[in-house]
Chimera marker file (.cmm) of the C-alpha trace (Angstrom):
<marker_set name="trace">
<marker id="1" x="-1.003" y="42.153" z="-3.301" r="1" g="1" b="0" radius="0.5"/>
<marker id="2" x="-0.988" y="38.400" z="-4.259" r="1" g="1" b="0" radius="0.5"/>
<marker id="3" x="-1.235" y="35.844" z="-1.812" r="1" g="1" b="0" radius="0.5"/>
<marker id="4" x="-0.157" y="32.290" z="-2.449" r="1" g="1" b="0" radius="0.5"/>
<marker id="5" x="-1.881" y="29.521" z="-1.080" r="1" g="1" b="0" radius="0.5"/>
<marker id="6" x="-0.228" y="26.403" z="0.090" r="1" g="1" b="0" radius="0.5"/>
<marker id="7" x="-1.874" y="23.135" z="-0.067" r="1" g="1" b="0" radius="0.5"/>
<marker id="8" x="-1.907" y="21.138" z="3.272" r="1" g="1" b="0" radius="0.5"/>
<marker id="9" x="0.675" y="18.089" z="3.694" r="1" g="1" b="0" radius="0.5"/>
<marker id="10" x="-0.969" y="14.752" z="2.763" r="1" g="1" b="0" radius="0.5"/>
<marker id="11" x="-2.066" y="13.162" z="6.110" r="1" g="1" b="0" radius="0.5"/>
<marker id="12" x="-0.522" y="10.315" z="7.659" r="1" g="1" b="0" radius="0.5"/>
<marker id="13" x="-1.842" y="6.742" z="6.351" r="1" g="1" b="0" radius="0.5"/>
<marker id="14" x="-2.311" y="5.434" z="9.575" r="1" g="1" b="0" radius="0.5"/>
<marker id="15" x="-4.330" y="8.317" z="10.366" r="1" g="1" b="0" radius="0.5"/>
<marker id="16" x="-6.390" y="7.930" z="7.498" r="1" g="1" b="0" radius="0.5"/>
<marker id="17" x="-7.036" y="4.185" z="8.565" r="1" g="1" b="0" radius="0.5"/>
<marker id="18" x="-7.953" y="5.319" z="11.857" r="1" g="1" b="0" radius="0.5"/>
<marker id="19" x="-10.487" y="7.484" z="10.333" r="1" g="1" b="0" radius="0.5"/>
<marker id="20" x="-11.886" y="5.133" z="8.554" r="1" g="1" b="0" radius="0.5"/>
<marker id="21" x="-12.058" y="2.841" z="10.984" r="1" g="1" b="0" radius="0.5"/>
<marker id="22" x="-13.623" y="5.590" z="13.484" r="1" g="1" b="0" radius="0.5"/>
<marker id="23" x="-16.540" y="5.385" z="10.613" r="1" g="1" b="0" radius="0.5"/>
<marker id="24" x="-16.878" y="2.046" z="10.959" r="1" g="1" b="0" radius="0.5"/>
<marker id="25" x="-15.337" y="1.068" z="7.574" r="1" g="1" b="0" radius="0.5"/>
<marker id="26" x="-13.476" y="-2.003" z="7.129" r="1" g="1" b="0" radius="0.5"/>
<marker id="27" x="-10.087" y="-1.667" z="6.661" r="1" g="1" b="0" radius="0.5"/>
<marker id="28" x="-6.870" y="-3.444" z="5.217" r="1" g="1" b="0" radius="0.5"/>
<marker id="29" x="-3.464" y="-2.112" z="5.712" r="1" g="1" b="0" radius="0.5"/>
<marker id="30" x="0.189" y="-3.163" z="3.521" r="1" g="1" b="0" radius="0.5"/>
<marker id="31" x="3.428" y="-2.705" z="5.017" r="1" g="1" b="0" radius="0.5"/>
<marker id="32" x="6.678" y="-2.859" z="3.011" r="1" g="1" b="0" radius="0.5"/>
<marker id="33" x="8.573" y="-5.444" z="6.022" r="1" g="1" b="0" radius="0.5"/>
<marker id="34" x="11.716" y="-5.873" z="3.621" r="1" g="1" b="0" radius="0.5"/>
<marker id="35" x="13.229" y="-4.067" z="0.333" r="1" g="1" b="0" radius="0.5"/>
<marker id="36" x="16.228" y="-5.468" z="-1.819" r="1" g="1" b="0" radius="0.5"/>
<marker id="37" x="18.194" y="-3.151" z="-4.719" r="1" g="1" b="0" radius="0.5"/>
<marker id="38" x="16.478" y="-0.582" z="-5.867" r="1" g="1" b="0" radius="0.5"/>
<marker id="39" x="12.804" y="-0.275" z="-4.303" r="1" g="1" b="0" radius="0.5"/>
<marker id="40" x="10.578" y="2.560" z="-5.059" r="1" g="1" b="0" radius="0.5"/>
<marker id="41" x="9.818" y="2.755" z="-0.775" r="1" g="1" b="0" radius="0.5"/>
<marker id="42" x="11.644" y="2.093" z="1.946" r="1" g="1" b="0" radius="0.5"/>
<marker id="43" x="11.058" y="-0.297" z="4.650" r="1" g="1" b="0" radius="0.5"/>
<marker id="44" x="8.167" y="0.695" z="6.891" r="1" g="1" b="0" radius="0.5"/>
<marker id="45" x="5.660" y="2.680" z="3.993" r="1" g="1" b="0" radius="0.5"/>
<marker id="46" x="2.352" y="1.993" z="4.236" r="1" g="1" b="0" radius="0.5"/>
<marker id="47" x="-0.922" y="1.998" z="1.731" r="1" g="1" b="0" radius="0.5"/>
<marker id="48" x="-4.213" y="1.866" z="3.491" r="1" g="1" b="0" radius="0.5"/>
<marker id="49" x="-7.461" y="0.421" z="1.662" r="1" g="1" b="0" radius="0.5"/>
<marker id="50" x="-10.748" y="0.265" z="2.728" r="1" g="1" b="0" radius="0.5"/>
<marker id="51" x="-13.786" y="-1.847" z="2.041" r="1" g="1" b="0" radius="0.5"/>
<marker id="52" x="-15.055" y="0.267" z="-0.726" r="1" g="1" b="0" radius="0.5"/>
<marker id="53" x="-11.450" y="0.615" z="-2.723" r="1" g="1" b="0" radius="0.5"/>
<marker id="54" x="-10.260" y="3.540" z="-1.587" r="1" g="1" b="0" radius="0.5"/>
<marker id="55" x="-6.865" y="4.127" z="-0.884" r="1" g="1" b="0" radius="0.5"/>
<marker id="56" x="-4.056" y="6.001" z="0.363" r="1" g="1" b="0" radius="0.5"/>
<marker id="57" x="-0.468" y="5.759" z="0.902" r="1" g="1" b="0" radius="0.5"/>
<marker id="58" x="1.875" y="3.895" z="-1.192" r="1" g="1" b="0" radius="0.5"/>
<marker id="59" x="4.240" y="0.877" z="-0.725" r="1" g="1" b="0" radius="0.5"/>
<marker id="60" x="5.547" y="0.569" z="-4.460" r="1" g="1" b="0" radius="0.5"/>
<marker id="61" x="4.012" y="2.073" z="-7.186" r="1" g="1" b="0" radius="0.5"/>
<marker id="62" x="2.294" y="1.750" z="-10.541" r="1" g="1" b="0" radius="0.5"/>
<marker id="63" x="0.829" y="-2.126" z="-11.057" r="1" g="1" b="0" radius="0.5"/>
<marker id="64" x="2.908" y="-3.172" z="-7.946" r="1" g="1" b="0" radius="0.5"/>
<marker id="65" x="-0.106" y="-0.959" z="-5.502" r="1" g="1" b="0" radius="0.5"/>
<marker id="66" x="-2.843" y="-2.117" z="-7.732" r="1" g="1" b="0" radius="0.5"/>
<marker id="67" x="-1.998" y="-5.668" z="-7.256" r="1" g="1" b="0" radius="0.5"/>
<marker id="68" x="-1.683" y="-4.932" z="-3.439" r="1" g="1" b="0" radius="0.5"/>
<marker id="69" x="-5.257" y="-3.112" z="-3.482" r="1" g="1" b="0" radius="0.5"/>
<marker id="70" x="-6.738" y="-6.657" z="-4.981" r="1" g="1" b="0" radius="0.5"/>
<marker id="71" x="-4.628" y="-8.343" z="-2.645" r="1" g="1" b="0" radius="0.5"/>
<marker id="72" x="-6.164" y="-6.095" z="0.409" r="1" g="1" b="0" radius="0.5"/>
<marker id="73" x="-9.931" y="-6.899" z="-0.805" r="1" g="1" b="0" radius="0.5"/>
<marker id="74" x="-9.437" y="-10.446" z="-0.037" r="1" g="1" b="0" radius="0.5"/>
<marker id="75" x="-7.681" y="-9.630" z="3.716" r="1" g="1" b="0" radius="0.5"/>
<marker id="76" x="-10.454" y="-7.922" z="4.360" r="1" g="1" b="0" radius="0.5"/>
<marker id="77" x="-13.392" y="-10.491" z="3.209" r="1" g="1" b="0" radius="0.5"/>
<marker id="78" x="-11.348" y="-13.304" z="4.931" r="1" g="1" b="0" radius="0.5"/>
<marker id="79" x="-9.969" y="-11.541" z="7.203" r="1" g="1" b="0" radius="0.5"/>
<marker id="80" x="-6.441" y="-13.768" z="6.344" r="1" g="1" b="0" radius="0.5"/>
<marker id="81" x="-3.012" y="-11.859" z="6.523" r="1" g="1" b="0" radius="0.5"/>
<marker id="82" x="-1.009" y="-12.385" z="3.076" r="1" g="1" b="0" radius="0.5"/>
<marker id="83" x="2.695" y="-11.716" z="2.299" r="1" g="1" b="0" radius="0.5"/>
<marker id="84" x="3.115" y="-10.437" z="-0.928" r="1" g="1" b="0" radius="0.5"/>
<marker id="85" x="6.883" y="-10.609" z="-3.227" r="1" g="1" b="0" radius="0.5"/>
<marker id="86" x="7.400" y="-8.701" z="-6.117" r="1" g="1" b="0" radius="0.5"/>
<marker id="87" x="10.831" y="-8.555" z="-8.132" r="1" g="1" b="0" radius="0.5"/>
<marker id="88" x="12.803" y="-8.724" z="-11.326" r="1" g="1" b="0" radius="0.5"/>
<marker id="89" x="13.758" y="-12.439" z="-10.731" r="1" g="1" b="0" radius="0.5"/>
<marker id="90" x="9.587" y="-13.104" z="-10.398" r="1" g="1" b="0" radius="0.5"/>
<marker id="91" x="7.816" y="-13.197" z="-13.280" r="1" g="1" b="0" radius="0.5"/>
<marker id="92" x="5.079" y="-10.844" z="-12.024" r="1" g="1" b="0" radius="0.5"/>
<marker id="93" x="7.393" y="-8.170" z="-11.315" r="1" g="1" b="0" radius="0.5"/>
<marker id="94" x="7.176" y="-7.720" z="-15.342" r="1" g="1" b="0" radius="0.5"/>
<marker id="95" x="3.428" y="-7.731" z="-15.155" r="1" g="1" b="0" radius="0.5"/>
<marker id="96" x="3.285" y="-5.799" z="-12.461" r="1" g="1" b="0" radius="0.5"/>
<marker id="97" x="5.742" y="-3.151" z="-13.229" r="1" g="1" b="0" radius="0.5"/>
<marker id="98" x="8.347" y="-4.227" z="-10.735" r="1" g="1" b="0" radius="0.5"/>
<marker id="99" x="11.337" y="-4.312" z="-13.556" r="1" g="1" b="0" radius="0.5"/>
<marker id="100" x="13.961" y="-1.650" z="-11.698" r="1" g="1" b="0" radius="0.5"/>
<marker id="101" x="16.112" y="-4.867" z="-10.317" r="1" g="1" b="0" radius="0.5"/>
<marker id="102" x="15.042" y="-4.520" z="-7.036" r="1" g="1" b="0" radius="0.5"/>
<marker id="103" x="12.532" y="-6.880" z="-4.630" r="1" g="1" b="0" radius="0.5"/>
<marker id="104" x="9.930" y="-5.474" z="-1.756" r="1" g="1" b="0" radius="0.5"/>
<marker id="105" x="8.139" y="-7.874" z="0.636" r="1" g="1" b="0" radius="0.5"/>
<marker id="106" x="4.954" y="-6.446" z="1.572" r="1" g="1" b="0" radius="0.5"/>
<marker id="107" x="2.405" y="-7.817" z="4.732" r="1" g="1" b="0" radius="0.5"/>
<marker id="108" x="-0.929" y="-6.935" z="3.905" r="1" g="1" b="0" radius="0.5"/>
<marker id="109" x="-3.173" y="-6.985" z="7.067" r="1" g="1" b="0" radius="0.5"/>
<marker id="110" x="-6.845" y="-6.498" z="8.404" r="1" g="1" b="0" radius="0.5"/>
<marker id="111" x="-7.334" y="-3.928" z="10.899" r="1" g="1" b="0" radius="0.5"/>
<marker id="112" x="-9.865" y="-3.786" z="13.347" r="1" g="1" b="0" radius="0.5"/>
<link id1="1" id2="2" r="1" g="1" b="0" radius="0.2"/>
<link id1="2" id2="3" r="1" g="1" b="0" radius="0.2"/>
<link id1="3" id2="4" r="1" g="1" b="0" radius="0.2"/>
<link id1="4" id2="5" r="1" g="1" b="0" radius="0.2"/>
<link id1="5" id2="6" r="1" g="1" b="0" radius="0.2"/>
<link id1="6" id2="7" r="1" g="1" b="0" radius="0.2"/>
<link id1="7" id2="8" r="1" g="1" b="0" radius="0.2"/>
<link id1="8" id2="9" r="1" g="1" b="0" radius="0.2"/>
<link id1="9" id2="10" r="1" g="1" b="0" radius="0.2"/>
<link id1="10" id2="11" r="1" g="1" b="0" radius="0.2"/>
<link id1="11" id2="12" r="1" g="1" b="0" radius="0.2"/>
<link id1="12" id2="13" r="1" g="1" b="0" radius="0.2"/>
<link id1="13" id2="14" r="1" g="1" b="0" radius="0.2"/>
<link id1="14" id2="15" r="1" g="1" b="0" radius="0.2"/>
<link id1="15" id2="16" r="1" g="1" b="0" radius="0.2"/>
<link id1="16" id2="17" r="1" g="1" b="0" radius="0.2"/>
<link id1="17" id2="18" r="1" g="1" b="0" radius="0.2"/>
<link id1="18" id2="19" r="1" g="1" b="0" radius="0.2"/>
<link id1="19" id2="20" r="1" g="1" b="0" radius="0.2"/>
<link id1="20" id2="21" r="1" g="1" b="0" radius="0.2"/>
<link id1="21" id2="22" r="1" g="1" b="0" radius="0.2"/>
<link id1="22" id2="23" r="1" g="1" b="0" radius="0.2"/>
<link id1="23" id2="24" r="1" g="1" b="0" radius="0.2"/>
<link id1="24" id2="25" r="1" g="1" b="0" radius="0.2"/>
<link id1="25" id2="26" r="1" g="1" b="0" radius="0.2"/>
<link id1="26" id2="27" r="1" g="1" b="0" radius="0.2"/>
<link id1="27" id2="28" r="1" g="1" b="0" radius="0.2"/>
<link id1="28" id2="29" r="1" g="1" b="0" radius="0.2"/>
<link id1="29" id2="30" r="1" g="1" b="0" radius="0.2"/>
<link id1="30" id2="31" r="1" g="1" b="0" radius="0.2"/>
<link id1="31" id2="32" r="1" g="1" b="0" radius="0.2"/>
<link id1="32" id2="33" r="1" g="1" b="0" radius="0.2"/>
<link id1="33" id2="34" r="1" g="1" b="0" radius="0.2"/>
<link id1="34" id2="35" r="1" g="1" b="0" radius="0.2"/>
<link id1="35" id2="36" r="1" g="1" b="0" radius="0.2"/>
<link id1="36" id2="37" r="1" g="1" b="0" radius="0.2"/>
<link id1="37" id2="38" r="1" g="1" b="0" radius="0.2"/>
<link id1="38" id2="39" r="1" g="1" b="0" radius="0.2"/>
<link id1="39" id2="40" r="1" g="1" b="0" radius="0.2"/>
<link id1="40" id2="41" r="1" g="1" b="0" radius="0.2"/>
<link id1="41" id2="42" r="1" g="1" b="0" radius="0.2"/>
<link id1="42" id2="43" r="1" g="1" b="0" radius="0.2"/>
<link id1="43" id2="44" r="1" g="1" b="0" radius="0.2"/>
<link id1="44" id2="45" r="1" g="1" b="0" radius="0.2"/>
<link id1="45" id2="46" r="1" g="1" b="0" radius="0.2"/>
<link id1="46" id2="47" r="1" g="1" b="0" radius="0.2"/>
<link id1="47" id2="48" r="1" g="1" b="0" radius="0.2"/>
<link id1="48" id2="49" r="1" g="1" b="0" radius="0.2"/>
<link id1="49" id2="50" r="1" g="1" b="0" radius="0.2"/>
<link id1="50" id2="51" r="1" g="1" b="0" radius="0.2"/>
<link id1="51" id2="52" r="1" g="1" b="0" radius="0.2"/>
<link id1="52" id2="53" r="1" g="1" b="0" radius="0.2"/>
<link id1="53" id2="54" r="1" g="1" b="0" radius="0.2"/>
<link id1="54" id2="55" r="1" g="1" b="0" radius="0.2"/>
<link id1="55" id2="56" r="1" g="1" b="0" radius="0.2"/>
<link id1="56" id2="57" r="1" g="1" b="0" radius="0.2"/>
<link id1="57" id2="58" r="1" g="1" b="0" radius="0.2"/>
<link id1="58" id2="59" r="1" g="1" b="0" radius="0.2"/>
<link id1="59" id2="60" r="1" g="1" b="0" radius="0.2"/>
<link id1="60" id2="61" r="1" g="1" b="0" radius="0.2"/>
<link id1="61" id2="62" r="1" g="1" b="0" radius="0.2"/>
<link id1="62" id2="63" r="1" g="1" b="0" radius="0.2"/>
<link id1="63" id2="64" r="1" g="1" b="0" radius="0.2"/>
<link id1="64" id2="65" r="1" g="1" b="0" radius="0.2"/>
<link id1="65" id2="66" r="1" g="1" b="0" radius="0.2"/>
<link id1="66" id2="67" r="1" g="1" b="0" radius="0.2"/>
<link id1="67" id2="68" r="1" g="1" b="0" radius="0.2"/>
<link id1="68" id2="69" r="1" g="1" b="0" radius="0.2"/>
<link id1="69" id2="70" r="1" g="1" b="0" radius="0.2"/>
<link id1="70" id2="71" r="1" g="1" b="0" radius="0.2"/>
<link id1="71" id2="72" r="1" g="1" b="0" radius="0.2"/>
<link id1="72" id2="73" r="1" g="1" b="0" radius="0.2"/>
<link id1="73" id2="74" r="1" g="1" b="0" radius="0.2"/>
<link id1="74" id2="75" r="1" g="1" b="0" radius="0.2"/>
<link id1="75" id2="76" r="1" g="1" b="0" radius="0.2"/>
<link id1="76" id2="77" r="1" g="1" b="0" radius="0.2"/>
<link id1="77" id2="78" r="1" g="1" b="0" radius="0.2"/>
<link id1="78" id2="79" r="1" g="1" b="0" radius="0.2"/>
<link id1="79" id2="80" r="1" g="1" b="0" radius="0.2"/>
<link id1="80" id2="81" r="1" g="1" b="0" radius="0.2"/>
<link id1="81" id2="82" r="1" g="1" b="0" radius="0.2"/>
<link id1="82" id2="83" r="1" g="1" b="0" radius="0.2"/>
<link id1="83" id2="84" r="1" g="1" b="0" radius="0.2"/>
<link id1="84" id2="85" r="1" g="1" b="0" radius="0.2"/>
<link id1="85" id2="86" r="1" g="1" b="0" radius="0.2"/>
<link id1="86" id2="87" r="1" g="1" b="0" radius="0.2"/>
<link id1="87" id2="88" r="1" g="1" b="0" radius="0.2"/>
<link id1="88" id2="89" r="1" g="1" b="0" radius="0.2"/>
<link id1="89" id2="90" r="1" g="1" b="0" radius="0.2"/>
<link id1="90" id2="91" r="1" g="1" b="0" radius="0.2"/>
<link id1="91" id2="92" r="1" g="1" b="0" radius="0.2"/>
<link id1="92" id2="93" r="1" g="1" b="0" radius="0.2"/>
<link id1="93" id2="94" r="1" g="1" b="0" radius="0.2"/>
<link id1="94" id2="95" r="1" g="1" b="0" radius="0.2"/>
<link id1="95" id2="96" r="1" g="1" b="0" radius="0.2"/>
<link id1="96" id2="97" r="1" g="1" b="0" radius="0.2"/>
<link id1="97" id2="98" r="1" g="1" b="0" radius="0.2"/>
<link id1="98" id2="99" r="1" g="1" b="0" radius="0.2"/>
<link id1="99" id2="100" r="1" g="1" b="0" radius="0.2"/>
<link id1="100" id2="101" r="1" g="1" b="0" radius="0.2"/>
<link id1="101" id2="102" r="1" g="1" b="0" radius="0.2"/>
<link id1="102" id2="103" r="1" g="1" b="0" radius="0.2"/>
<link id1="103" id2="104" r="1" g="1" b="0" radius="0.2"/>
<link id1="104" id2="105" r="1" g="1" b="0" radius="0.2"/>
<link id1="105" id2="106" r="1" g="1" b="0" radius="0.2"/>
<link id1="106" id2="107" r="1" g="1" b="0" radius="0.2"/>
<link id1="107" id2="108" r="1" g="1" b="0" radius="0.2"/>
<link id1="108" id2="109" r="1" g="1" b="0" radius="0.2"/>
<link id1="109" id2="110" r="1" g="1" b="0" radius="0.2"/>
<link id1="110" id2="111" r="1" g="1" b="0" radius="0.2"/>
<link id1="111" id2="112" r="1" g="1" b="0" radius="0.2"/>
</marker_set>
């Protein structure tokens, strides 16, 4: 008799950040506040990131996250909110790998 095993659901961002937080790890969070044409996440997704580069979540994709991740690092050592645009009309979105014709908006944020 075979039994199959069933991985658990990926846990909740924001639960993640609370964690982290709980451990007394410093803690960044991005928010996609507006999309345009085609966007890889709707309105509302979330990536966490914590002092020490770890992350989870996603508000994009590809470049697009790691350029939020970099983006995060700074919130957190200066503790300054950001508001990030990526899109085909920007010439980032090219570097960043944000060429599907759409724009996202995303608030990046220190928690804590």
């Amino acid at each position: 008799m075979s039994q199959t095993m069933q991985s658990a659901p990926p846990k909740d961002p924001l639960t993640i950040a609370e964690e982290w937080l709980k451990d007394g790890k410093e803690v960044a969070i991005a928010t996609v506040i507006e999309t345009w044409g085609s966007a890889p996440r709707p309105i509302g997704s979330h990536l966490v990131i914590n002092k020490d580069g770890l992350f989870e979540g996603s508000v994009s994709g590809g470049c697009v996250e790691g350029a939020v991740v970099t983006e995060a690092a700074d919130v957190i050592a200066d503790g300054k909110p950001r508001l990030l645009e990526f899109g085909v009309a920007d010439e980032t979105a090219w570097e960043v790998g944000l060429s599907c014709g759409g724009r996202i908006k995303v608030y990046v944020e220190r928690l804590g």
